[in-house]
C-alpha positions in Angstrom: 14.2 -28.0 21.6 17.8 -29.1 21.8 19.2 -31.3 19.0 19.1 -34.9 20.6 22.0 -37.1 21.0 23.1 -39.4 17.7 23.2 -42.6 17.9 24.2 -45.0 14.5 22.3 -48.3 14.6 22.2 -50.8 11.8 18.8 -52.3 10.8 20.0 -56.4 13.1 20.6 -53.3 16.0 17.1 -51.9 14.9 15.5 -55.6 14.9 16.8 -56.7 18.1 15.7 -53.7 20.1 12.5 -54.3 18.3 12.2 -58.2 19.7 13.8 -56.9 23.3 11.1 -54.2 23.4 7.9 -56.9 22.5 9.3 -59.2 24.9 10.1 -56.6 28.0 13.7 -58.0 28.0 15.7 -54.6 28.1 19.1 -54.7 28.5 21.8 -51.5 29.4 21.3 -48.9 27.0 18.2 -49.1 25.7 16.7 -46.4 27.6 19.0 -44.2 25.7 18.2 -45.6 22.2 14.5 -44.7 22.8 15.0 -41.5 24.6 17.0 -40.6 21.1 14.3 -42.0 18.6 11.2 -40.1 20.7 13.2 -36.9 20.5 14.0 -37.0 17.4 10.7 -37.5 15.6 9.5 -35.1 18.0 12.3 -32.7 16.4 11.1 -34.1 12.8 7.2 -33.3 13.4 8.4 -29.7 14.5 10.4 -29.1 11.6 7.4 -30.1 9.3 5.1 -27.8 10.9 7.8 -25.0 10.3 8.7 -26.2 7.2 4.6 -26.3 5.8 4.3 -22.6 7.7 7.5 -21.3 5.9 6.0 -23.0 2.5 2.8 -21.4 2.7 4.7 -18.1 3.1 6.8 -18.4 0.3 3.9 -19.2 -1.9 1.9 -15.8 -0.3 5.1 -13.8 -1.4 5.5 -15.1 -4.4 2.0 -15.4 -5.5 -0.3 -12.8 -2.9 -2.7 -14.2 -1.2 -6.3 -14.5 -2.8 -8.2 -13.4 0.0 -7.7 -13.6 4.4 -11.1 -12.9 4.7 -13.1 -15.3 7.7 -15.2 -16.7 5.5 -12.5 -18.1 3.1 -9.7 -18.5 5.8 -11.8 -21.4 7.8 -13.4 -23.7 5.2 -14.8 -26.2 7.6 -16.8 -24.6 10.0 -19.4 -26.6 12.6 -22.8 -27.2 11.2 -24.5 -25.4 13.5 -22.0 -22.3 12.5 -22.8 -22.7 9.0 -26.6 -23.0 9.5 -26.8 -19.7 11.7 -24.2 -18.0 9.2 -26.2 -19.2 6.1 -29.5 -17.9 7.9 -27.6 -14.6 8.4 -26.6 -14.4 4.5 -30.4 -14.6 3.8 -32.0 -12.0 6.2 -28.9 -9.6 5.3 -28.9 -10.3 1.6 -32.4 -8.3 0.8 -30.7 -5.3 2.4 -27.7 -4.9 1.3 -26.7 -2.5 -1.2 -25.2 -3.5 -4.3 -21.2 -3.0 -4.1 -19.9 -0.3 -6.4 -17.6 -0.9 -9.0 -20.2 -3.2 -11.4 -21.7 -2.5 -14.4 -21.0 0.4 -17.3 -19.5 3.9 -16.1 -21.7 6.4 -16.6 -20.7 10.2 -18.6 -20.8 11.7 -15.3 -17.7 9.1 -14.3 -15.6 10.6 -17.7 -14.6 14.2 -15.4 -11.4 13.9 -17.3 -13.2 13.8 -21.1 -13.4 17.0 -23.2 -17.2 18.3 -23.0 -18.7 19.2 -26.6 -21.5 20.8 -26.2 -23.9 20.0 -30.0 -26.6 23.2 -29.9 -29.4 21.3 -32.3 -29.4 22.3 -35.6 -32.2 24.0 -36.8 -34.2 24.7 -33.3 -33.0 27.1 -30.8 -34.2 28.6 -26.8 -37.7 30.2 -27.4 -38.6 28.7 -30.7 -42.1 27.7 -31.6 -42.7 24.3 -31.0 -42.8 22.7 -34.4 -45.1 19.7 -33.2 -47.8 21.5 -31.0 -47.6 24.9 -33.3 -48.2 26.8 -29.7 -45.6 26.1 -26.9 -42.3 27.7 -26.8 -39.1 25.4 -27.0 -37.1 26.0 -23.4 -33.6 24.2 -23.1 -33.7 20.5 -20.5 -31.4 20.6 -17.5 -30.0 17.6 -18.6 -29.2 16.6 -22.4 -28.4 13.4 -24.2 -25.2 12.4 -23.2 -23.0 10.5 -25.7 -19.6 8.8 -25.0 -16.9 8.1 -27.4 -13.7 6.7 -26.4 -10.7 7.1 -28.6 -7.2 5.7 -28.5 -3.9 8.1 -28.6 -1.2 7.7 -27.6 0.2 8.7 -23.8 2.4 11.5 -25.6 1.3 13.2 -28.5 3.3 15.1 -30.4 2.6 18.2 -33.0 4.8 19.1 -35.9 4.2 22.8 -37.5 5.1 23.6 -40.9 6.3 26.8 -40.7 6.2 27.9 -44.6 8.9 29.6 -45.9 8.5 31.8 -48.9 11.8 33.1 -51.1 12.2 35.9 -53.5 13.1 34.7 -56.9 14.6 38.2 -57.9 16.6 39.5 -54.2 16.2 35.7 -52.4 15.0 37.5 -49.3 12.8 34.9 -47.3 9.9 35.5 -45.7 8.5 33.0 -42.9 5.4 32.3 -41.7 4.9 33.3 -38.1 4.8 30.9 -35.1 1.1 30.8 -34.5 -0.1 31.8 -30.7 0.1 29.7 -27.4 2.8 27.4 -29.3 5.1 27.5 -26.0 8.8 27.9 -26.7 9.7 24.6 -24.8 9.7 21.0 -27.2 7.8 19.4 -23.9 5.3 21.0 -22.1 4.1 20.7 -18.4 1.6 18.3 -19.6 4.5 15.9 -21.1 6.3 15.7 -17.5 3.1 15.1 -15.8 2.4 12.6 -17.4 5.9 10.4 -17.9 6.6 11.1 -13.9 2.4 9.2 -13.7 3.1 6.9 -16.1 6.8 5.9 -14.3 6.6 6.2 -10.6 2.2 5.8 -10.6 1.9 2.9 -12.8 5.3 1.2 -13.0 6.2 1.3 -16.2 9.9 1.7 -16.6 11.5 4.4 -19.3 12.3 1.5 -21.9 8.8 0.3 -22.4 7.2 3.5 -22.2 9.7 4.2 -25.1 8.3 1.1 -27.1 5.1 2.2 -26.8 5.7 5.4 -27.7 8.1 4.5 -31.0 5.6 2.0 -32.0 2.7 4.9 -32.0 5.1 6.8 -34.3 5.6 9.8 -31.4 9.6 8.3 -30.3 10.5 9.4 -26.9 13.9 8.2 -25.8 13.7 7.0 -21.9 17.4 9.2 -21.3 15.3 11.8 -22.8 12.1 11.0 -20.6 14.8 10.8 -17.4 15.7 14.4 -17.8 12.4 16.0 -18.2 11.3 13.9 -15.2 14.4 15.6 -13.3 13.6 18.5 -14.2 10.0 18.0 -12.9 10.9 17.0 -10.0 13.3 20.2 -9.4 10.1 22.0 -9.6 8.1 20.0 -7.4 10.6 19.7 -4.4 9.0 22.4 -2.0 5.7 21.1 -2.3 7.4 17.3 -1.5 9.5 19.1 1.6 6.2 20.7 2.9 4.3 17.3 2.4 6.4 15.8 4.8 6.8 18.9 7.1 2.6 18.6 7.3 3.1 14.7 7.8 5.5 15.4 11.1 2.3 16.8 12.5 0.2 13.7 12.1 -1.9 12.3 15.0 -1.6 9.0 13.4 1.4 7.5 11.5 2.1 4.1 10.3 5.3 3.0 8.8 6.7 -0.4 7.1 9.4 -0.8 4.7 10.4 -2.9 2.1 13.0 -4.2 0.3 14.8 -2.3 -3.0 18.3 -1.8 -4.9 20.2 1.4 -5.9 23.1 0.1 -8.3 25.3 3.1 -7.5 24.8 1.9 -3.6 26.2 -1.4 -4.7 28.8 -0.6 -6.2 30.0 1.9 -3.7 29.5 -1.3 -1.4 31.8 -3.8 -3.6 34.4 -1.2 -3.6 34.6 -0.2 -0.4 34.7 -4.5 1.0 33.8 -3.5 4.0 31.8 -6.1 6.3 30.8 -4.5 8.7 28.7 -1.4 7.2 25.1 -2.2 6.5 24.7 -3.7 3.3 20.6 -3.5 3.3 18.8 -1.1 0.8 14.5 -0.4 1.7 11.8 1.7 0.9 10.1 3.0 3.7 6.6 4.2 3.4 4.9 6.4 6.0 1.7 7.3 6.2 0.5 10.4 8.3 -3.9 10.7 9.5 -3.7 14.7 10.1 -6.6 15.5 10.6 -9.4 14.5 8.2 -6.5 13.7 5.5 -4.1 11.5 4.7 -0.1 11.5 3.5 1.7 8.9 2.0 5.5 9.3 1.9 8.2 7.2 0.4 11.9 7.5 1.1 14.4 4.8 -0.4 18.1 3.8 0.9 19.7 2.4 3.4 17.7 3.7 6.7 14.8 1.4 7.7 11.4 3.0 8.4 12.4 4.0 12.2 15.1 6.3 11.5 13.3 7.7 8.0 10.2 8.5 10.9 12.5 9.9 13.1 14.0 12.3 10.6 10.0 13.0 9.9 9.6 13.6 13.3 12.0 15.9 13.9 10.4 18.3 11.8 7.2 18.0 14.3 6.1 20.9 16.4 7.5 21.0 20.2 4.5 21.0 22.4 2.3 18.3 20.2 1.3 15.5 22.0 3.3 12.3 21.0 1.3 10.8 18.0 -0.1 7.5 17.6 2.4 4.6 15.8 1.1 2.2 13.5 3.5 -0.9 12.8 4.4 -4.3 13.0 6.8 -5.6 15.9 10.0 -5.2 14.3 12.5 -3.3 16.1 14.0 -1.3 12.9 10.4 0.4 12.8 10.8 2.1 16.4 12.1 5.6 15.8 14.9 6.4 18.3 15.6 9.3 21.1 11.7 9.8 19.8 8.5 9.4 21.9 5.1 7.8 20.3 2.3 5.8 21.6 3.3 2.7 20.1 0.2 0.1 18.4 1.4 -3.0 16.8 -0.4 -4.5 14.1 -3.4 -7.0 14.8 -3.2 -8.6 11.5 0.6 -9.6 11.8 -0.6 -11.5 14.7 -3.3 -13.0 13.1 -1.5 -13.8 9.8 0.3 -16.1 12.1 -2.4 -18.7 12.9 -3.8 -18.4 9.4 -0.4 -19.8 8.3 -0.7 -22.5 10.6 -4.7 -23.4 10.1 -3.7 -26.3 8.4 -1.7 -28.1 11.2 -3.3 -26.7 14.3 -7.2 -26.1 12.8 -9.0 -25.8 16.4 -6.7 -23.5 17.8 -6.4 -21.2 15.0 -10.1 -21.0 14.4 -10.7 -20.4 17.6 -8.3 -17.1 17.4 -9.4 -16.4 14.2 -13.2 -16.4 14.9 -12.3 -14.4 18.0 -10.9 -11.8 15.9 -13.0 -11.8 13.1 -15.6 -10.6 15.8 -13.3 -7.9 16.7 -13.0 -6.6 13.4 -16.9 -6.6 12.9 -17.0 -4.4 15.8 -14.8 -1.7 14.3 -16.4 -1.7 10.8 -19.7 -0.7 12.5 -17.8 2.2 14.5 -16.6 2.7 10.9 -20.5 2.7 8.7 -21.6 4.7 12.2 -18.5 7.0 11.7 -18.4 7.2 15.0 -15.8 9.8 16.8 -12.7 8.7 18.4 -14.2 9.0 22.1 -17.1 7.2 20.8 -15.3 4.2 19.0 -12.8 4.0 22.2 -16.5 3.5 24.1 -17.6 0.9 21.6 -14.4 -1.0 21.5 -14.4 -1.1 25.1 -18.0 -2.6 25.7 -18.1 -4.6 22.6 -14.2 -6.0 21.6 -12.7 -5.9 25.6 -14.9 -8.7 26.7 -13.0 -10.9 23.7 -9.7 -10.0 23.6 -10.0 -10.6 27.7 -11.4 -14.1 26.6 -8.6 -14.7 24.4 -5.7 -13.6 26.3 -7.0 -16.0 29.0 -7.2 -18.8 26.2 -3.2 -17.9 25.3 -2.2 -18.4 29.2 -4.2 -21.3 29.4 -2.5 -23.0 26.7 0.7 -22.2 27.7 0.5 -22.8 31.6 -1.6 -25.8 31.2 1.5 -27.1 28.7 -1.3 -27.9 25.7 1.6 -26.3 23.3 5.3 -26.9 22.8 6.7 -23.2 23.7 9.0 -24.0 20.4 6.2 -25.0 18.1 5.4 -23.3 15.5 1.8 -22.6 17.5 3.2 -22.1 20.5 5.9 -18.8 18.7 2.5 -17.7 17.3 0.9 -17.8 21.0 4.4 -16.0 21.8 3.7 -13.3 19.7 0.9 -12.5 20.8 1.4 -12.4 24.4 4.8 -10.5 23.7 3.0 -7.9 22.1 -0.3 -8.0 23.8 -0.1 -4.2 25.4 0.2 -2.1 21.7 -1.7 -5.0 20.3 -4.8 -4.0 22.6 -4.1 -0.3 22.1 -7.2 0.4 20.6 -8.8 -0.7 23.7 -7.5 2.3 25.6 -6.6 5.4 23.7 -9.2 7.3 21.2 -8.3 7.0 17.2 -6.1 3.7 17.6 -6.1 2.0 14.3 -6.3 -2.0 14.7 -3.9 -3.1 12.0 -1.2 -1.5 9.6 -3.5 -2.4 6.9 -3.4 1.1 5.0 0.3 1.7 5.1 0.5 -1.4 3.8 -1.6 -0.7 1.1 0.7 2.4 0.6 3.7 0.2 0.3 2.3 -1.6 -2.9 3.2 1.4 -5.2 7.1 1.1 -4.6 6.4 -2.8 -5.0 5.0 -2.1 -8.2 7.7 -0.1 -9.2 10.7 -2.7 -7.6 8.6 -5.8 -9.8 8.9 -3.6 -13.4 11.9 -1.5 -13.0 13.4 -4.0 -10.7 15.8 -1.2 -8.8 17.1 2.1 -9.3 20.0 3.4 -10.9 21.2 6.5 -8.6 20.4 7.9 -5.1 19.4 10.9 -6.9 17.0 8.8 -9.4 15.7 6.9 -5.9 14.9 10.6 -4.4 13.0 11.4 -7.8 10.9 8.1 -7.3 10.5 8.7 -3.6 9.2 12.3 -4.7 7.3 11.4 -7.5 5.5 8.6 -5.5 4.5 10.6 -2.4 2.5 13.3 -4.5 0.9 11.1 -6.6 -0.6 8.8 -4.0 -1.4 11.5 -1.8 -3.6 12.7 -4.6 -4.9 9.4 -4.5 -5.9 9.5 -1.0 -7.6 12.9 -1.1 -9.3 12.0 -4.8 -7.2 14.5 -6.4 -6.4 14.1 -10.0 -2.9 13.4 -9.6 -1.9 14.8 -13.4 -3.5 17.5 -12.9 -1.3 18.5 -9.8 2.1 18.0 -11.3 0.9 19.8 -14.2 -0.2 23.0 -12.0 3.6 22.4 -10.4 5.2 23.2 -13.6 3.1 26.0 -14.5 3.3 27.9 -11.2 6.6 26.8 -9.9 7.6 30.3 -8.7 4.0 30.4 -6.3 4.9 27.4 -5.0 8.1 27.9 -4.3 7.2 30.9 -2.2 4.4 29.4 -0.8 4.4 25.6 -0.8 1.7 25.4 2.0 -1.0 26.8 -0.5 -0.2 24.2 -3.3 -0.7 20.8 -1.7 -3.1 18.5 -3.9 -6.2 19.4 -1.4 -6.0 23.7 -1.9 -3.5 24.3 -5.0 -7.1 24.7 -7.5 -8.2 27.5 -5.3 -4.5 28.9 -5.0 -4.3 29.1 -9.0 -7.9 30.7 -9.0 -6.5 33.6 -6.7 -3.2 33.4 -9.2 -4.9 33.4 -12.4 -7.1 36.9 -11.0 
C-alpha cells in the first residue's frame, strides 16, 4: 500500500470535522481529510501485524522455539476437535510404546567403557558344586554386570621417570630404558582426536578447553592445541575430499547456510574499502541421501550454499540423473549453469502462518491443520518404510486430495479479495502460491523429502560453534572447522564413533591417503582389519 497523502490538522480542525461529520454538513475538502485518516490507520494496522510477526521472529532467533508441533502451535481448538482428539489420546495411549531415551542406561549402552572381566575367586569351569556336592559348576552366558563411572580429565597426561644411575668412581651414567609402546611423539593420535571432538563436535573453543585442562593439573596451551589440530587435519584431508566426491553422487541433497566471521576476511575487507565486493561471510551445510547413507558437509566463506553445491556438483558423475534439491526459496541456494529437480521446503511455508496465528487465528489454523494432516501421512510412509514408488503412491492418494483443497482455499482468498495482497497474511498466501510447484514435489517424483528439516538440523553444529567461538580466525582455521565438522557428524549420522575415526586417520594416514574410498566412517574398521593382517 502506498504511503497516503499528509495532511497537518490541529485538534479545533479535528473538532470541527468531528461536529460537520455528525451533522452531514460537509464542506470542500473533507473528503480528502477522511480519505487520509482511513488510509492511514489502515497503513498503521498493517504495520502492527508486521511489526508483532517480525517480534515473534526475533524472539525465535534469539531464544529457539520450544516446540512447532500441532498440538502446541493451535491452543484453542473447537470442542468438538478437542473431544475427538482427546478420544484419540486414550484409544492410542494403551498402545503406544514408551519413547526411548528414559530411565537409567544399561552396561550394554557403555560400548565405549573398558570391559574387566573378574574370574571368581576360589571357583572355576567344571568345579564340583560346593552347595549340591554333585553338579558340575559351568560358566552363565551372561554375568553380573557392574558400572563404575570415573571422572578424568579429557587429556591425560603420563610423566616417566626415566632413572638415571652415575658411577661414583668413572661418572659414566647409566639410564634406564624407555619402556615399550611409549610412542616417540609428546601427543598421540588419541590427543588430536579428541581436541578436534571436543572443538569443532562440542563447541568448545581452545581457551576454555585450556582452563579445564590447567585446572585438572594436565596444561594444554590452546596455540598448542591449534597446531596438533592442523596437523590432524593434514592427515585427514583425503578422506574429507572423498567425502565430498561421494556426496556429488547423492540422489538427494539439501543445502542452507548461515551466517559466520573469518577476521582475516575482514580485515582484507577494511583494507581493500571497496563497496562493491561482497562483504557477506556463511557457512553452508549440505547434506547428500546416497543411497542408504547420509553426508553432512560444511564449507565456510564468502560463497552461499548455491555456489558451494555447485562446486559439489561438479565433481558428480556425467550420465547421473539430475538429483533431488532440498532448500528453502532463496535464490543464493540455486546452484548455477547446474541442473536439479528443485523441492522447496514445506516448513518455511508453514513457519509463516504460525508466526501470524496470533493475528489471523482462522486462517492459519486452517493451513496448519491442513498440513499437519500432510505430515501424518508421511510419518506412516515412514513407521511402514515404505519405498520411494510406494510413498509417491501414498502421497498421491492420501496428501493430493489436501494440498488440492488448500491451494483452492489460497485462490479463493485472494480472488474473492478476503486478504490485503500486502498483509502480512496475504505475503504468506504469496509464498505459497509462488512456490506451490517444488513445494508439492513430493506429490510427483519418488524419494521427495517434504521439508529441509534434516539439513537444518545439520546446520546446528556450525551454530554451536559461531555461539562459543563466536568466528574464526583464518580461512585456513575455517577449512580445518569445515573439515573437522563434516567427518564428525557424518559419523553421527551413520552411528559411527566419531573418535574412534579420527583416531584410525592418524594411525593409518598412508592407507588412506592411497585409498581414501576404503576409510570412510561406514568401512575404515574392516579396512584396518585387512591392514592390521
Amino acid at each position: 500500500m502506498k504511503k497516503p497523502k499528509r495532511i497537518d490538522l490541529n485538534l479545533d480542525q479535528v473538532d470541527a470535522l468531528l461536529k460537520r461529520v455528525e451533522t452531514g454538513s460537509y464542506q470542500e475538502g473533507d473528503y480528502e481529510i477522511i480519505k487520509a485518516m482511513v488510509e492511514t490507520i489502515h497503513l498503521l494496522s498493517q504495520s502492527v501485524d508486521q511489526k508483532a510477526a517480525s517480534i515473534r521472529r526475533l524472539l525465535r532467533m534469539l531464544f529457539g522455539d520450544r516446540t512447532e508441533k500441532l498440538k502446541d502451535v493451535i491452543k484453542n481448538k473447537d470442542k468438538s476437535l478437542n473431544s475427538d482428539k482427546a478420544s484419540e489420546n486414550r484409544t492410542d495411549r494403551s498402545d503406544k510404546p514408551k519413547p526411548k531415551g528414559h530411565g537409567r542406561n544399561g552396561a550394554a549402552d557403555y560400548t565405549g567403557a573398558e570391559q574387566i572381566k573378574v574370574p571368581h575367586a576360589t571357583l572355576k569351569i567344571g568345579d564340583n558344586c560346593p552347595g549340591c556336592l554333585k553338579g558340575k559348576l559351568y560358566e552363565m552366558k551372561v554375568p553380573k554386570l557392574i558400572v563404575r563411572v570415573t571422572g578424568k580429565a579429557p587429556l591425560q597426561a603420563s610423566v616417566y621417570q626415566m632413572q638415571k644411575l652415575r658411577c661414583n668412581l668413572c661418572g659414566e651414567i647409566f639410564r634406564a630404558k624407555t619402556p615399550e609402546g611409549m610412542g616417540e611423539e609428546k601427543y598421540d593420535a588419541a590427543s588430536g582426536a579428541m581436541i578436534a571432538l571436543l572443538k569443532y563436535g562440542s563447541g568448545l573453543p581452545f581457551n576454555r578447553i585450556e582452563q579445564l585442562q590447567g585446572s585438572l593439573g594436565v596444561p594444554l596451551p590452546a596455540s598448542t592445541q591449534w597446531e596438533i589440530a592442523d596437523a590432524v587435519a593434514n592427515k585427514a584431508v583425503p578422506a574429507y575430499d572423498e567425502l565430498i566426491r561421494q556426496a556429488a553422487q547423492g540422489d538427494v541433497l539439501y543445502n542452507d547456510d548461515t551466517g559466520n566471521k573469518i577476521l582475516s576476511l575482514i580485515k582484507e575487507q577494511m583494507e581493500k574499502d571497496d563497496d562493491f565486493s561482497r562483504k557477506g561471510m556463511f557457512t553452508s551445510a549440505i547434506l547428500s541421501a546416497v543411497g542408504g547413507r547420509k553426508i553432512a558437509l560444511f564449507f565456510t566463506g564468502r560463497n552461499h550454499a548455491g555456489e558451494n553445491l555447485t562446486d559439489v556438483l561438479g565433481k558428480r558423475k556425467s550420465g547421473l540423473d539430475p538429483p533431488i534439491q532440498m532448500c528453502d526459496a532463496l535464490s543464493r541456494n540455486l546452484p548455477k549453469d547446474l541442473k536439479t529437480i528443485l523441492a522447496n521446503c514445506l516448513t518455511h511455508a508453514r513457519r509463516n502462518f504460525v508466526d501470524l496465528l496470533a493475528s489471523f487465528p482462522e486462517q492459519c489454523q486452517y493451513v496448519i491443520e491442513i498440513l499437519g494432516k500432510v505430515y501424518k501421512n508421511d510419518q506412516v510412509t515412514k513407521d511402514q518404510k515404505l519405498s520411494a514408488e510406494k510413498r509417491l503412491l501414498y502421497h498421491q492418494t492420501h496428501s493430493q486430495p489436501l494440498m488440492d483443497e488448500l491451494e483452492e482455499w489460497l485462490h479463493v482468498q485472494v480472488e474473492e479479495k478476503k486478504v490485503e495482497p500486502n498483509s502480512t497474511l496475504g505475503k504468506a498466501i504469496s509464498y505459497m502460491q509462488n512456490h506451490w510447484k517444488p513445494l508439492t514435489l513430493f506429490l510427483r517424483v519418488p524419494n521427495a523429502p517434504l521439508d529441509n528439516n534434516l539439513c537444518e538440523q545439520v546446520l546446528k553444529r556450525a551454530i554451536l560453534h559461531r555461539k562459543n567461538s563466536l568466528f574464526f580466525k583464518t580461512q585456513r582455521g575455517a577449512y580445518v572447522g569445515d573439515l573437522f565438522m563434516s567427518l564428525i557428524h557424518t559419523c553421527s549420522l551413520a552411528k559411527v564413533n566419531p573418535f574412534d575415526y579420527l583416531t584410525a586417520l592418524q594411525e593409518y594416514a598412508s592407507q588412506v591417503h592411497q585409498n581414501p574410498q576404503n576409510w570412510m566412517p561406514w568401512n575404515y574398521e574392516e579396512a584396518a582389519q585387512k591392514t592390521n593382517l
